[in-house]
C-alpha positions as CSV (number, residue, x, y, z in Angstrom):
1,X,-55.4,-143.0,34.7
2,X,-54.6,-139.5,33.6
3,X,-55.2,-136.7,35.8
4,X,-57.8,-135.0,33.7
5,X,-60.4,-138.1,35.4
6,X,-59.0,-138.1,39.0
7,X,-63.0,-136.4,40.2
8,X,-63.2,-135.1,43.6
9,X,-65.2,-137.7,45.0
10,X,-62.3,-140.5,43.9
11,X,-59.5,-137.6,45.4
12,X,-61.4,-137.8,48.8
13,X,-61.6,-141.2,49.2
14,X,-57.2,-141.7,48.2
15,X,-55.3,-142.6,51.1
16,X,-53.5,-139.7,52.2
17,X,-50.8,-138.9,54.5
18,X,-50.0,-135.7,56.3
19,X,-46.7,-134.5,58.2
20,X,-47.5,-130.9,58.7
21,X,-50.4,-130.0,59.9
22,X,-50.9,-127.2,63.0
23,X,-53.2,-127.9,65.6
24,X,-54.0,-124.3,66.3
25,X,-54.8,-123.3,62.2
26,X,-57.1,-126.4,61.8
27,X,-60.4,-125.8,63.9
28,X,-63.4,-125.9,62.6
29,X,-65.2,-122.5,62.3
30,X,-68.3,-123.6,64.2
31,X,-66.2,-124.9,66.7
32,X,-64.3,-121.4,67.3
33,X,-67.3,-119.6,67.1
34,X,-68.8,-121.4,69.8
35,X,-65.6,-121.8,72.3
36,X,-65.3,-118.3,72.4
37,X,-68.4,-117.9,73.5
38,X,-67.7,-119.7,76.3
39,X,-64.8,-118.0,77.0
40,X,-66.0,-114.3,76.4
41,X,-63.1,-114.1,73.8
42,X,-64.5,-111.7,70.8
43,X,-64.4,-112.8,67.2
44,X,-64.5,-110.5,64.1
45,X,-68.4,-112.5,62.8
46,X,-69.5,-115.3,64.9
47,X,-70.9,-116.4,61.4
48,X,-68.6,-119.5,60.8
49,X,-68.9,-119.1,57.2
50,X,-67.9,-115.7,57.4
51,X,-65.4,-116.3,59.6
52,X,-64.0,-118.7,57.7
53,X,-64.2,-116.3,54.7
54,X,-62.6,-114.0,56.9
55,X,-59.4,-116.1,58.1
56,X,-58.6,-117.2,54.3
57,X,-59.2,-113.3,53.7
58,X,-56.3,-112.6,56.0
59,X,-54.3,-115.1,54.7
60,X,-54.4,-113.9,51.4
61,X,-53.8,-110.6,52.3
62,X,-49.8,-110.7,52.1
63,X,-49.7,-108.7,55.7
64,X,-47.6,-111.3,57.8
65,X,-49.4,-109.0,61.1
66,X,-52.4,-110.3,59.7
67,X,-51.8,-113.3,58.7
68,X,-50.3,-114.0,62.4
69,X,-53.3,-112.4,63.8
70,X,-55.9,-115.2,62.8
71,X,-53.9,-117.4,65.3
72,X,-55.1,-115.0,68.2
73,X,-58.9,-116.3,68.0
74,X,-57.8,-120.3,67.8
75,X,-55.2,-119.8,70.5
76,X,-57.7,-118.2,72.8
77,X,-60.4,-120.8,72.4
78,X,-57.6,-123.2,73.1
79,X,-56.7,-122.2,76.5
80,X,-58.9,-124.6,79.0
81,X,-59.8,-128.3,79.1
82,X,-63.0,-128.4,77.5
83,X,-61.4,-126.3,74.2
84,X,-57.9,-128.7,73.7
85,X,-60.2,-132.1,74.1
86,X,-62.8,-131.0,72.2
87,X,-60.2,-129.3,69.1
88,X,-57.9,-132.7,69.3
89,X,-60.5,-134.6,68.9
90,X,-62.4,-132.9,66.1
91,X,-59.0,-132.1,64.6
92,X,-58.8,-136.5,64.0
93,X,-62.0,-136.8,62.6
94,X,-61.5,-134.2,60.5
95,X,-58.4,-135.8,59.1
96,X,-60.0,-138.8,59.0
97,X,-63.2,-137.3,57.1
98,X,-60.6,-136.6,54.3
99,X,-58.8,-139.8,53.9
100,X,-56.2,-139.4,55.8
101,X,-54.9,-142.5,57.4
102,X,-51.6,-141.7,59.0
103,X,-51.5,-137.6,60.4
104,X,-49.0,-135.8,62.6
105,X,-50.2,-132.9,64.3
106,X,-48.1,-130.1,65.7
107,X,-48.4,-127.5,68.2
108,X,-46.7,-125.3,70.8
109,X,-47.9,-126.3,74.5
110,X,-46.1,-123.0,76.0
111,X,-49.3,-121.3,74.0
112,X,-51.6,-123.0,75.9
113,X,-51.1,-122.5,79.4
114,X,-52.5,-118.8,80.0
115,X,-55.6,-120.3,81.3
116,X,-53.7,-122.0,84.2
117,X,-52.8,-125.3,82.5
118,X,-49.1,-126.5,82.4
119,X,-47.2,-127.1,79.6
120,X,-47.4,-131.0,80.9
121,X,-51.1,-130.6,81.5
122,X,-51.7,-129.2,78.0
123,X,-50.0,-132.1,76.2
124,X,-52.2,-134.7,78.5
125,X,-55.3,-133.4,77.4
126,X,-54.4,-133.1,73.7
127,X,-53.7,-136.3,73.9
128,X,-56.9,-137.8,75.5
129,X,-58.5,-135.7,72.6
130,X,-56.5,-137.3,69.8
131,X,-57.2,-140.7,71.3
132,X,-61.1,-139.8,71.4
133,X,-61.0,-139.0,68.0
134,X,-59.1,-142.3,66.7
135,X,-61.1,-144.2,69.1
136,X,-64.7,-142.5,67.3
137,X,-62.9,-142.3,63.5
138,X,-62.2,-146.4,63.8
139,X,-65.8,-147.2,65.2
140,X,-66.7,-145.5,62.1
141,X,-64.7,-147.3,60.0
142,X,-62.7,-144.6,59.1
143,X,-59.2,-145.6,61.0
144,X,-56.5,-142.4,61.3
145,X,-53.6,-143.0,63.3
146,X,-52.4,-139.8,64.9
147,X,-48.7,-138.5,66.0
148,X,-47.7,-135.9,67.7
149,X,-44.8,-133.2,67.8
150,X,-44.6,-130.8,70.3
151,X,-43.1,-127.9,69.0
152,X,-40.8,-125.1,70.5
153,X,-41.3,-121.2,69.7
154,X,-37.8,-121.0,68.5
155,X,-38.1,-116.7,69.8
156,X,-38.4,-117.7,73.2
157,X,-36.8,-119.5,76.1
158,X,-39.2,-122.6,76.5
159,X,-37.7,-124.6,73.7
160,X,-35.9,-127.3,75.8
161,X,-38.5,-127.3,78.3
162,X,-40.9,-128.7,75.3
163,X,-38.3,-130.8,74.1
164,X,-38.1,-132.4,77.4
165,X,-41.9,-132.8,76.9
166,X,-41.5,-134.9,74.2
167,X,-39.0,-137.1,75.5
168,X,-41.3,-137.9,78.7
169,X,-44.6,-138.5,76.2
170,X,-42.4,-140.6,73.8
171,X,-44.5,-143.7,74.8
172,X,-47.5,-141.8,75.0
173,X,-48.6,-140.8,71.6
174,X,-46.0,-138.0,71.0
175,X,-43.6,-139.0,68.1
176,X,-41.2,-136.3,67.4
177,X,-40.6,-132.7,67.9
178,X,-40.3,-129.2,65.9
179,X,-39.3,-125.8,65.9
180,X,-42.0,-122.9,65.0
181,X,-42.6,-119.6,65.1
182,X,-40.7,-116.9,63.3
183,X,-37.7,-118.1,61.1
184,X,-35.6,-115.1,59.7
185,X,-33.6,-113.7,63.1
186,X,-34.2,-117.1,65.0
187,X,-31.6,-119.8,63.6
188,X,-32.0,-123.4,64.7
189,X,-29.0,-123.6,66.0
190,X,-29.9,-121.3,68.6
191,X,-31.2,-124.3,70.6
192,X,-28.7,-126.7,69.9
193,X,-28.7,-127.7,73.5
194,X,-32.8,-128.7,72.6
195,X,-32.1,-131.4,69.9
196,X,-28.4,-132.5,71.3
197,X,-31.0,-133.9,74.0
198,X,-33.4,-135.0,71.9
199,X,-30.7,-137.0,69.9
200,X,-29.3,-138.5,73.0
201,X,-32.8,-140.1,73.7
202,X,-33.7,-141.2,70.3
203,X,-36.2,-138.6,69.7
204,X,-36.4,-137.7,66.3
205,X,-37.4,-134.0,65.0
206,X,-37.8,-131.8,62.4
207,X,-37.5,-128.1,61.8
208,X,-39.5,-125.3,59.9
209,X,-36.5,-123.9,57.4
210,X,-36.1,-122.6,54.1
211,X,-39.7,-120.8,54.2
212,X,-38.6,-117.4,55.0
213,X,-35.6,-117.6,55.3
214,X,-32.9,-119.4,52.5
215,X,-30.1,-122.1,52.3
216,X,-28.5,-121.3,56.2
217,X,-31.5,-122.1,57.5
218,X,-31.6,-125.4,56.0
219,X,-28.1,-126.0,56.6
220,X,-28.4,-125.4,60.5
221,X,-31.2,-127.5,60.5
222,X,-29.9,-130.3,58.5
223,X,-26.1,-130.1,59.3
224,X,-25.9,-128.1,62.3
225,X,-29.1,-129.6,64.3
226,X,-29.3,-132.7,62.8
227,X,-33.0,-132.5,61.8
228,X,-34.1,-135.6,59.9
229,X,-37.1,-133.8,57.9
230,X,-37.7,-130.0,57.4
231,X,-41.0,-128.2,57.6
232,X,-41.3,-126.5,54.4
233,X,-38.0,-126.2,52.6
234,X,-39.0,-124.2,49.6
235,X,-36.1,-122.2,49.2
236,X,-34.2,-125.5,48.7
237,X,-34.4,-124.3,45.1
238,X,-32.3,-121.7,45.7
239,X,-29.3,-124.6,45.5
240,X,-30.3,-125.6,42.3
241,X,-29.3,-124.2,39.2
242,X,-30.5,-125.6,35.8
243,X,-31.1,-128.9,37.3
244,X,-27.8,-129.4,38.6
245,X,-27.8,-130.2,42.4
246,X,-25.3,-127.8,44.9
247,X,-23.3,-129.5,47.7
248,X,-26.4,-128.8,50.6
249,X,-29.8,-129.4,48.2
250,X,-28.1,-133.1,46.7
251,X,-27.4,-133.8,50.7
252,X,-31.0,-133.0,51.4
253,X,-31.8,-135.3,48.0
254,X,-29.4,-138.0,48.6
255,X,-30.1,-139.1,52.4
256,X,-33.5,-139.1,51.8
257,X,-34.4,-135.9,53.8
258,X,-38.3,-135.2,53.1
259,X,-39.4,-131.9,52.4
260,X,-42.8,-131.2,54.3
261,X,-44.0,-129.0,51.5
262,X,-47.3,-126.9,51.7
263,X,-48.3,-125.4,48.5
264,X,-51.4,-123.0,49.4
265,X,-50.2,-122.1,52.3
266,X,-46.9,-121.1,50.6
267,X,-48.6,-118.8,48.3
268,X,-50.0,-117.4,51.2
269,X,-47.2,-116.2,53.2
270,X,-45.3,-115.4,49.5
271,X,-42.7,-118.4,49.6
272,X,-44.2,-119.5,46.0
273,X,-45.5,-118.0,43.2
274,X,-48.4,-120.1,42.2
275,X,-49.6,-123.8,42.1
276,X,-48.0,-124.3,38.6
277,X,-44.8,-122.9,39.4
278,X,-44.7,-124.5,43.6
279,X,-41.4,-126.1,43.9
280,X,-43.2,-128.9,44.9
281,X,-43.0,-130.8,41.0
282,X,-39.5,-129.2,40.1
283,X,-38.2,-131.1,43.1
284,X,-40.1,-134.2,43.1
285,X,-39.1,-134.7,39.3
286,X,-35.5,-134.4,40.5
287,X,-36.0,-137.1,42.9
288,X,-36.2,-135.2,46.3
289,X,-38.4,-137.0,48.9
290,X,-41.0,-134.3,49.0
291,X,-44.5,-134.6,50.8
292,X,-47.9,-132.7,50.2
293,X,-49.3,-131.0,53.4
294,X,-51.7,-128.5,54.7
295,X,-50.0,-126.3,57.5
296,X,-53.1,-124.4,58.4
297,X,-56.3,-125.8,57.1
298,X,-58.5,-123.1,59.0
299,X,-56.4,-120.4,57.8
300,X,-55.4,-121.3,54.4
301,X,-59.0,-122.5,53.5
302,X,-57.7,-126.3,52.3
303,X,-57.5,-130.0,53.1
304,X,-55.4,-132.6,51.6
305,X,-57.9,-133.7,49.0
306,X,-57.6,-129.4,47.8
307,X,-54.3,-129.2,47.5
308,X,-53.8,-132.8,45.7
309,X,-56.9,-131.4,43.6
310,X,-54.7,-128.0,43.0
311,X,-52.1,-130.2,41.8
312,X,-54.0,-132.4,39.7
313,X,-55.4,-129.3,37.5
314,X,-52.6,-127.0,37.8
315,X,-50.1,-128.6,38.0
316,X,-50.9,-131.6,35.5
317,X,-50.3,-134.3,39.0
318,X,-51.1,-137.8,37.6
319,X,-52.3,-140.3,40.6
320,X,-49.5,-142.1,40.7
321,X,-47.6,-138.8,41.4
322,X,-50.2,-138.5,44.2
323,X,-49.1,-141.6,45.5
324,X,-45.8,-141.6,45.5
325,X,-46.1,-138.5,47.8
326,X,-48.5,-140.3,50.2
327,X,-45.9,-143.4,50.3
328,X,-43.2,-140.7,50.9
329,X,-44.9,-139.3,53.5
330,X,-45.2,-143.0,55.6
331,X,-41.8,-143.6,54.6
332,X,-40.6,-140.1,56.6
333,X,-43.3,-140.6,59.1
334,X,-41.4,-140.6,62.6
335,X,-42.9,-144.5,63.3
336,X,-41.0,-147.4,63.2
337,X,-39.6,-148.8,59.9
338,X,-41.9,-152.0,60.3
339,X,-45.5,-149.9,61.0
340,X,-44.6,-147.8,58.1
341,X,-43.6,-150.7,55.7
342,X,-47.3,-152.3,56.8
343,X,-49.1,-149.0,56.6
344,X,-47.4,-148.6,52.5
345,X,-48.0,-152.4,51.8
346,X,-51.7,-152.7,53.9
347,X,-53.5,-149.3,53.3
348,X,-51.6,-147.2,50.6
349,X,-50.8,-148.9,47.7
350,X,-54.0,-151.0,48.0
351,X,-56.1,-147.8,48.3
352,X,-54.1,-146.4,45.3
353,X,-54.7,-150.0,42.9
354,X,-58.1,-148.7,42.1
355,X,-56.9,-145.7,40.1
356,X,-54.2,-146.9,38.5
């Protein structure tokens, strides 16, 4: 099929995979609005539609103190019981709304705990949430299996402690770990003592590198740390000069290291250009494992079916390019080879056979 006649209706309904996706820049509008409320927290316009307007506003605004700022309103309707059950599980049917079968959400539980939860308590209820919302999204016939990485603000000193989280919840829906918060100035290998435990217990992680900062962030996270995907990588490009592969970007290419790519919200935070010209389809023609995410679907205003639509008209994306970043994203999922191998063979492909 050529990608002129991929409609939007026929987009939504692909099976789609996602590796990075925030839990905190992925509520529903409505939702906010509502939460804060309860809480007394004050919102620029408790219009959701303007207030969605207004958190893609500030995303496009190219002021990082903005864009940073849109967190403030999620994080603080995020802070109690009632907000984390009632955002995990809308955050799954949402997913699952879009044809997303397989997700993995990430978030930082040292963010949540100024209402009085703990760090442990935080990553409980998100996970009652997300099991609510598979349980309702599979009675609807609309089955999403969720994962979960708990991530580490790599500025400040709870790293391990979350790291140690995600050890403990390994058997209870949690299936990696990351790194977030602000690259340039905070190297991964600053918490080298984080993943050497993380590797001892079989744990697997990723790391946010090469977004804004270049090549020694990737390094330290793939050579140093020992990360087995990286959030973002963009600036992977920045190793490749007419085509021809340097020594780090044909590592990342040759051992099958996925690139957790995120066009809009790329744009956004000035890591890419445009659409056309995302790194995204230079490095998936060269064979890199790359994989189509959403970051922030709040604040960047998308879902997957956008940004595979994106693709599709600007970036001349056929479906089976579509699909061979879905299968890429199962491959890298952090789930055992034999669940990803059914999930490709059972939902995937199949799902992709009609448009092809």
């Amino acid at each position: 099929m050529s990608s002129t006649r991929i409609d939007a209706e026929t987009l939504r309904r692909l099976p789609k995979a996602v590796l990075h996706d925030h839990l905190d820049g992925g509520l529903r509008p409505a939702t906010v609005v509502e939460l804060a409320e309860a809480v007394g927290h004050t919102l620029p316009t408790t219009d959701p539609d303007e207030l969605a307007a207004w958190y893609v506003e500030a995303a496009n605004s190219g002021d990082l103190v903005r864009y940073i700022a849109t967190f403030e309103h999620t994080l603080a309707v995020m802070q109690t019981r009632e907000g984390l059950l009632r955002t995990a599980e809308e955050y799954v049917l949402d997913l699952a709304a879009d044809g997303v079968v397989y997700g993995e959400v990430r978030y930082a539980p040292e963010l949540n705990t100024r209402g009085g939860l703990t760090m442990r308590e935080v990553v409980e209820t998100v996970q009652e949430g997300l099991a609510a919302g598979m349980a309702k999204a599979a009675a609807a016939g609309t089955p999403v299996r969720v994962g979960t990485l708990l991530c580490g603000m790599r500025m400040f000193d709870r790293v391990r402690e979350a790291a140690d989280l995600a050890v403990a919840f390994r058997d209870a829906g949690v299936v990696g770990f990351d790194i977030a918060g602000a690259e340039d100035g905070f190297p991964p290998a600053d918490h080298l003592d984080a993943f050497a435990r993380l590797r001892r217990e079989s744990v697997p992680f990723t790391i946010h590198a090469g977004e804004a900062h270049g090549l020694p962030s990737i390094h330290q996270a793939v050579q140093v740390c020992g990360a087995q995907r990286i959030g973002h990588g963009v600036r992977i490009t920045e190793d490749i000069v007419e085509g021809k592969l340097g020594r780090l970007a044909g590592w990342v290419r040759d051992r099958r290291i996925a690139l957790e790519m995120c066009p809009t919200s790329n744009l956004q935070t000035g890591a890419a250009t445009s659409i056309a010209e995302h790194p995204i389809t230079a490095l998936k023609d060269l064979g890199f494992r790359v994989t189509l995410n959403t970051d922030n679907r709040l604040v960047s205003g998308t879902t997957m079916t956008r940004e595979m639509s994106l693709l599709v008209e600007q970036a001349g994306w056929t479906a089976e390019d579509l699909r061979t970043v879905t299968v890429n994203a199962v491959k890298s999922a952090f789930l055992p080879f034999d669940e990803r191998n059914a999930l490709i063979q059972d939902v995937v492909l199949p799902g992709y056979a009609s448009v092809l």
